[in-house]
Each structure stands twice: as structure tokens, then as C-alpha cells.
C-alpha positions in Angstrom: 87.0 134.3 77.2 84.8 132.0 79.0 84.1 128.8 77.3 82.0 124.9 77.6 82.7 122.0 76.6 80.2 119.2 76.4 82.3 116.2 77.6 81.5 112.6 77.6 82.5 111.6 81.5 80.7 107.9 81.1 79.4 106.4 78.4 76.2 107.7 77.1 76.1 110.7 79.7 77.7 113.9 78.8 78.2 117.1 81.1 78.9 120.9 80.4 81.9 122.0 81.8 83.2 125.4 81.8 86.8 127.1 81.4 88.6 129.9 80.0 90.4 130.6 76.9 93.7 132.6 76.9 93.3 135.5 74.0 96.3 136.8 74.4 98.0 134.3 72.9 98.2 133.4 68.8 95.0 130.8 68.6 92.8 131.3 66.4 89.1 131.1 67.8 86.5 128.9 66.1 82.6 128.4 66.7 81.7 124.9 65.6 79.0 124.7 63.4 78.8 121.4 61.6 80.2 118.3 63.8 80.3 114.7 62.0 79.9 111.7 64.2 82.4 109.1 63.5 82.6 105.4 64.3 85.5 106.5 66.4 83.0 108.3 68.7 80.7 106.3 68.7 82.8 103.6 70.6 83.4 105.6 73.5 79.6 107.1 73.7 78.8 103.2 73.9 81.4 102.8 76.0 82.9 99.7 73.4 86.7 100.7 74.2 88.1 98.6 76.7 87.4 99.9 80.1 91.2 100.6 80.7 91.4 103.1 77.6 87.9 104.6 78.9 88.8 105.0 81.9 92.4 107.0 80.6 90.5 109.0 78.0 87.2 110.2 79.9 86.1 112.6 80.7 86.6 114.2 77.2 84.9 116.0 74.2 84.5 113.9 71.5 84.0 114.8 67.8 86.9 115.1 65.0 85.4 115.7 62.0 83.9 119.3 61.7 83.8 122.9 60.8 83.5 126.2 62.2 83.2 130.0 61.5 85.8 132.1 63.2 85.3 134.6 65.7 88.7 136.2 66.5 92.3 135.8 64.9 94.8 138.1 67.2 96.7 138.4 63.5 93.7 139.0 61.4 94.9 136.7 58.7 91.4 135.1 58.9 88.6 137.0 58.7 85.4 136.8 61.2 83.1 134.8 60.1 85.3 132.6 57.4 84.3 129.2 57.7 87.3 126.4 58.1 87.6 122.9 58.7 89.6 122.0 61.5 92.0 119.7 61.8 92.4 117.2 64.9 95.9 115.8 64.3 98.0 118.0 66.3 101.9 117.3 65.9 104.2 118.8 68.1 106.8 118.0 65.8 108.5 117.5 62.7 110.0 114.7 61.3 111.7 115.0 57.2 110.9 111.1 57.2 107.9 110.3 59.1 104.6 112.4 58.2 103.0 114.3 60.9 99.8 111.8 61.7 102.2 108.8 62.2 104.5 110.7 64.8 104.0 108.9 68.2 104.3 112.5 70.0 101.4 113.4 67.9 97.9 114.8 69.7 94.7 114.4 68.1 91.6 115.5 69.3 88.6 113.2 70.6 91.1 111.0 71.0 94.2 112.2 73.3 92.4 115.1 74.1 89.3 117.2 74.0 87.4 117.4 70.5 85.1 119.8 68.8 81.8 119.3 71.4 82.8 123.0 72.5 81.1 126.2 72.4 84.4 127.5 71.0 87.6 126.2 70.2 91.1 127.7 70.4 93.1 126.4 67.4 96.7 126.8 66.4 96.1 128.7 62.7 98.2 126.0 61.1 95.4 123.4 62.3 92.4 125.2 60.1 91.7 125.1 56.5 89.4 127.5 54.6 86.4 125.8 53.5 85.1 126.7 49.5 82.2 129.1 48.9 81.0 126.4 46.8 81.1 123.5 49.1 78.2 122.1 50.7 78.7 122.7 54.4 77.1 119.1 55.9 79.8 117.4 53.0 83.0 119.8 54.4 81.6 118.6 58.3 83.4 115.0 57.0 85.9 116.9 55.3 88.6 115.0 58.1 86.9 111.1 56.9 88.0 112.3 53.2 91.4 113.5 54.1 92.2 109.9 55.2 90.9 108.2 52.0 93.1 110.9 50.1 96.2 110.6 52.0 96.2 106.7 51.3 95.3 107.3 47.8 98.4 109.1 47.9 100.5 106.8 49.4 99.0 104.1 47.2 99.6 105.8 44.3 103.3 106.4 45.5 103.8 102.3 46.6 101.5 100.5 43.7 103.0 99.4 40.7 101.5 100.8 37.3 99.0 98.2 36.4 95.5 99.1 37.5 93.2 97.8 35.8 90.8 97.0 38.4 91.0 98.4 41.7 89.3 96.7 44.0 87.5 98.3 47.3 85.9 95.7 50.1 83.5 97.3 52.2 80.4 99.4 51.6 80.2 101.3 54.4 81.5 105.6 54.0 84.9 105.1 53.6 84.7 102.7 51.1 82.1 105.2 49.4 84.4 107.8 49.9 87.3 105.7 49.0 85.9 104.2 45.5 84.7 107.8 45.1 88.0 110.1 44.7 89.6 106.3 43.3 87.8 106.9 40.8 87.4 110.8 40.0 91.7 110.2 40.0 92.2 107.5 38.2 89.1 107.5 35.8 91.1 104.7 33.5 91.2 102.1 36.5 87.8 99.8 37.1 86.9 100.3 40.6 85.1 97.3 42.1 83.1 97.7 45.1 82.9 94.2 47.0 80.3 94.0 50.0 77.5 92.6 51.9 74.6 95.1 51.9 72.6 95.1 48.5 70.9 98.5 49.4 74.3 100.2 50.2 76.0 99.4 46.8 73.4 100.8 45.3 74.6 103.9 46.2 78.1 103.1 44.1 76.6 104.5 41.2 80.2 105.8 39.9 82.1 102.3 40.7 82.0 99.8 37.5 81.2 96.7 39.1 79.7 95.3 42.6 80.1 92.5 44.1 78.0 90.3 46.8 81.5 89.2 49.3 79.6 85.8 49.2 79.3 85.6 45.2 82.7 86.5 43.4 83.4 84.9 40.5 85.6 82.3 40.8 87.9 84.0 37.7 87.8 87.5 38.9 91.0 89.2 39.5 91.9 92.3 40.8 95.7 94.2 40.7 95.5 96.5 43.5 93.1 96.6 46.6 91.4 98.9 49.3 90.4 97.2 52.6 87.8 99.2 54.6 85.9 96.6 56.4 87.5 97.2 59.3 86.4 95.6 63.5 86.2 91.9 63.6 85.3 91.0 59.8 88.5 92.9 58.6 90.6 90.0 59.0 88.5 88.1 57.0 88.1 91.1 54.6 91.7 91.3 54.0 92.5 87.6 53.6 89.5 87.7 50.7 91.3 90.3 49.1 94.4 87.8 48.9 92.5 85.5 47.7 91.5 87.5 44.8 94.4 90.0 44.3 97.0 89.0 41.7 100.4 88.5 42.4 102.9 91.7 43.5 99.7 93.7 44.0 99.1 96.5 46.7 96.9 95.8 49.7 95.8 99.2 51.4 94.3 98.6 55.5 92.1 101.3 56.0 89.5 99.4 59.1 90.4 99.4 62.3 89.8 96.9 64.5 89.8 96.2 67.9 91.4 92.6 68.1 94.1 91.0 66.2 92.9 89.3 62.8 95.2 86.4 61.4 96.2 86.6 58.4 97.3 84.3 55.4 100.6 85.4 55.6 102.0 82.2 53.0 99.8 83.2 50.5 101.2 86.8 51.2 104.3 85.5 50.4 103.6 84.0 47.5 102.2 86.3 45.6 104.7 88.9 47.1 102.3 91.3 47.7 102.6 94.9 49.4 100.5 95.7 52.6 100.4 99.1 54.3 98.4 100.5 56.9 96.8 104.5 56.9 95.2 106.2 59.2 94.0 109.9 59.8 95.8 112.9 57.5 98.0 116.2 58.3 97.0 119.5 57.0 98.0 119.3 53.7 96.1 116.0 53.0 93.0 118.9 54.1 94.3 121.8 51.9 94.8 119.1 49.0 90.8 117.6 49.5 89.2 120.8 49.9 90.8 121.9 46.3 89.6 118.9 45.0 86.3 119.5 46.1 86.6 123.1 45.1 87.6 121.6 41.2 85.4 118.4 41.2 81.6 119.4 41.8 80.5 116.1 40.8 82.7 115.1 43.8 80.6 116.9 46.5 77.6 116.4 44.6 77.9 112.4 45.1 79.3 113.0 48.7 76.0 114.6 49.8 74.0 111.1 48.9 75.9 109.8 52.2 74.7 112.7 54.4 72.2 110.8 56.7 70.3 112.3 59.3 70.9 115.8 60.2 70.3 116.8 63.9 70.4 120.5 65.1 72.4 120.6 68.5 71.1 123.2 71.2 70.9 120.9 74.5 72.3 118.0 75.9 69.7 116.2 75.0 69.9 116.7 71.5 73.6 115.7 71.4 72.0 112.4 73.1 70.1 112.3 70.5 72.0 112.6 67.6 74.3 109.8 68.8 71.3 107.5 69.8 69.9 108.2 66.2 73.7 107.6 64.5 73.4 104.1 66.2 70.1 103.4 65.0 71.0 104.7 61.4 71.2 101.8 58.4 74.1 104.3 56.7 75.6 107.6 56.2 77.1 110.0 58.1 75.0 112.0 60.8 75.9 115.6 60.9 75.1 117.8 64.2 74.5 121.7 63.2 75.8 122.8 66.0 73.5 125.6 67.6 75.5 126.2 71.2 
């Protein structure tokens, strides 16, 4: 089955290149349909990796965050036409300690190889996810983005100790959106505090109890447990806030990631004993668990789409251009490619 793929080969300059995909085999064939442009993506389409990694990674498709309708399953356990969110991590395999997005041998697409800038995609059927009739389709394109903030909700809720009070997110960028969101659909009796720099984008917090300007905490305010998703340079700074403010023995979850080391107070770490860890991306489950949330919690979605931002329909090269040039430009939200190829 003959098949393009749209990949990056320099920053800002994408080219169609055609191969074949194998049907013989037990993939099950996707058509993209809704691609989310991630920060992620946006580093290499500005070419803001170092030129080492670019020049390692490049040409490739970039895009993680997406769904498709399918268009063949050799097994017929999917039907044509069912729409799925795909998953990028690809493990290749399994560990009974170490869960499948932290396994070094791990591949994960837009990253270690090509992504969902394709006509079609060939996917292993344990890397899709049906999608809810219910769910709004530009929400379930960043279905990937909420995975993460649910697997570390997960995690946190495994690590934290009980007291949780008030919760406290820094950032007010999507994932802290996101984040604070499902905090607080799934643990309604905690205060979830949003703490950030941009007056207009708190606004958007409508569910979080309290907001804070990072330049005007009260001096007295406390918080038990805390959600960094700052992330680049300002994450050090971001994190060493949140000790500042965190009482002692509480959880610090590191959701940002940055490019360059950030110091960090590690003697005031000590002294209030506190708990760090670090999450990134989600397996299949943390998918499968999302997309049933979504499916139970209306409200959820229904909040989610205030972050959709502009929303491009894909036919050429130079709409894909576009869409990215336009995702730069944007003052928030998530930009979401319909993809017409």
C-alpha cells in the first residue's frame, strides 16, 4: 500500500516522501485525522534542539498527539472507519518493575522515529485506543498531553502522603490546565491552586479555587503537595518556589522539561524531607484509563475544549507551514491540524 509521509528534513521545511506499507502483516492501518501540535514539535520545526540531536533525528515526521479512523485491520477486530487515538510510546519490551514509557529500549514516535505527519499509518493494534462516540474529536487529538497529566496523577496519588488540602499547580500554560483539571474532577476535596504569570490565562482556571500571580504569594500561604509544569529555563526557578512554599514531607511532581540543568535548593529539600519525582509521556493504559474518564466526566471534555485554539485544515505543505507558523504566533491553547491528506 503506497504511502507519504510529510517529514521535517530542516527546520521549517518539510518534504513528501513516499514508501510502502507491508499488509500482509498484523498492523492495523490508520488515516490521521486530527494531529495536535506539541511544544515538543515545535522545537525541532524551529530547529531549538541542539544541532547534534537535529541533525540525529531529521529527517522525520513529527506529531504525537492525534487520532485517526481506521482503514484496514487484517483481524477485523476493529472496524473501518472506528476512530482511535494512537499511541506514540512504542515498547519493545516488558519490564514487571519499570513501566513501559520509562524503558530505555522504548520508541516513541516524533521523537525516535517517524510521527503521525502521514497519509496513513501502520500501527501495532496494541498501540490504538477507541475514541468515545461522545468525545469531542479536536479534545481526543490531545488525548496523548492528558495521558501524561493522568499517569502522574497516578503516580502521585500512589507516592503522596494523605494530607491534601491544597494542591498546588505552578504554571498556566496546557498542562497545568490539564493538570489542575482532572486534579481536581479526582480529588474534588483537595484546593487546587493554580500559581502563574499570565493574568488572562488563569482566567481560564475557572474550576481551580485559588490563583496566584508567581510574583504576589502570600507570605503565609502553604501548600502540602505540588505540580511543577513550568518547565524550559524558568522551571528551575519554578520548582525551587514550590519549596519555598510547600510544607514539610510534601510531594513535588516535575512535569516541564527543560533543555539545561536548573539548580536546585537541595538543603532546603532536605529539610523539609520532601519527595521529588519526575513523569513524562504514558503507556496504553494511561490512554484506555483517560479516554473512560472522558467518556464518565462530560464536564471534563467540556472544559478541555476552552484550550482548543486555532484550528487549521491540512491539505498542502503549505498549510502544515502554516499551522506551525500560526502555533508559534498563538498567546495559548493547543492548535489542532484536521488533517485532510
Amino acid at each position: 500500500m503506497l504511502n507519504t509521509i510529510y517529514r521535517l528534513v530542516e527546520p521549517r521545511h518539510f518534504e513528501a516522501q513516499f514508501t510502502d506499507i507491508d499488509i500482509t502483516g498484523d498492523e492495523v492501518i490508520v488515516r490521521p485525522a486530527y494531529l495536535s501540535i506539541c511544544n515538543a514539535d515545535m522545537r525541532y520545526y524551529q530547529g531549538k534542539r541542539p544541532p547534534e540531536v537535529l541533525q540525529k533525528k531529521l529527517p522525520m515526521a513529527l506529531i504525537h498527539e492525534g487520532i485517526g479512523n481506521v482503514i484496514f485491520d487484517p483481524r477485523k477486530e476493529f472496524t473501518v472507519g472506528q476512530c482511535v487515538a494512537m499511541v506514540p510510546n512504542t515498547p519493545v519490551e516488558k519490564d514487571e518493575i519499570i513501566a513501559e514509557n520509562y524503558l530505555r529500549t522504548s520508541r516513541f514516535r516524533a521523537s525516535g522515529f517517524d510521527g503521525f505527519m502521514q497519509d496513513k499509518v501502520a500501527m501495532d493494534r496494541d498501540r490504538i485506543v477507541p475514541v468515545p462516540k461522545n468525545v469531542n474529536r479536536q479534545v481526543a487529538a490531545f488525548t496523548e498531553l492528558a495521558s501524561v497529566s493522568y499517569h502522574t496523577i497516578n503516580r502521585f496519588d500512589s507516592i503522596a502522603h494523605s494530607r491534601r488540602r491544597r494542591i498546588g499547580v505552578w504554571g498556566d500554560g496546557n498542562l497545568a490546565f490539564i493538570t489542575s483539571l482532572l486534579l481536581k474532577k479526582r480529588m474534588p476535596e483537595s484546593r487546587i491552586a493554580i500559581f502563574g504569570k499570565n493574568p488572562y490565562k488563569m482566567m481560564d482556571f475557572a474550576f481551580a479555587d485559588e490563583t496566584y500571580d508567581i510574583t504576589d504569594i502570600p507570605k503565609d500561604l502553604r501548600v502540602d503537595h505540588a505540580f511543577e509544569c513550568v518547565g524550559r529555563e524558568a522551571s528551575g526557578n519554578a520548582i525551587n518556589q514550590i519549596i519555598d512554599y510547600i510544607h514539610p514531607e510534601g510531594t513535588i511532581a516535575i512535569m516541564g522539561v527543560s533543555e539545561i540543568f536548573v539548580p536546585l535548593n537541595t538543603r532546603m529539600i532536605l529539610e523539609k524531607g520532601l519527595r521529588i519525582f519526575g513523569s513524562s509521556r504514558s503507556g496504553k493504559q494511561d490512554f484506555v484509563d483517560t479516554l473512560a474518564f472522558y467518556r464518565k466526566n462530560r464536564d471534563v471534555v467540556e472544559y478541555m475544549e476552552s484550550i482548543v485554539g486555532n484550528i487549521i485544515k491540512v491539505k498542502t505543505i503549505t498549510d502544515m507551514n502554516k499551522a506551525f507558523d500560526d502555533d508559534i504566533r498563538k498567546s495559548g491553547g493547543k492548535t489542532v491540524m484536521i488533517w485532510e491528506k
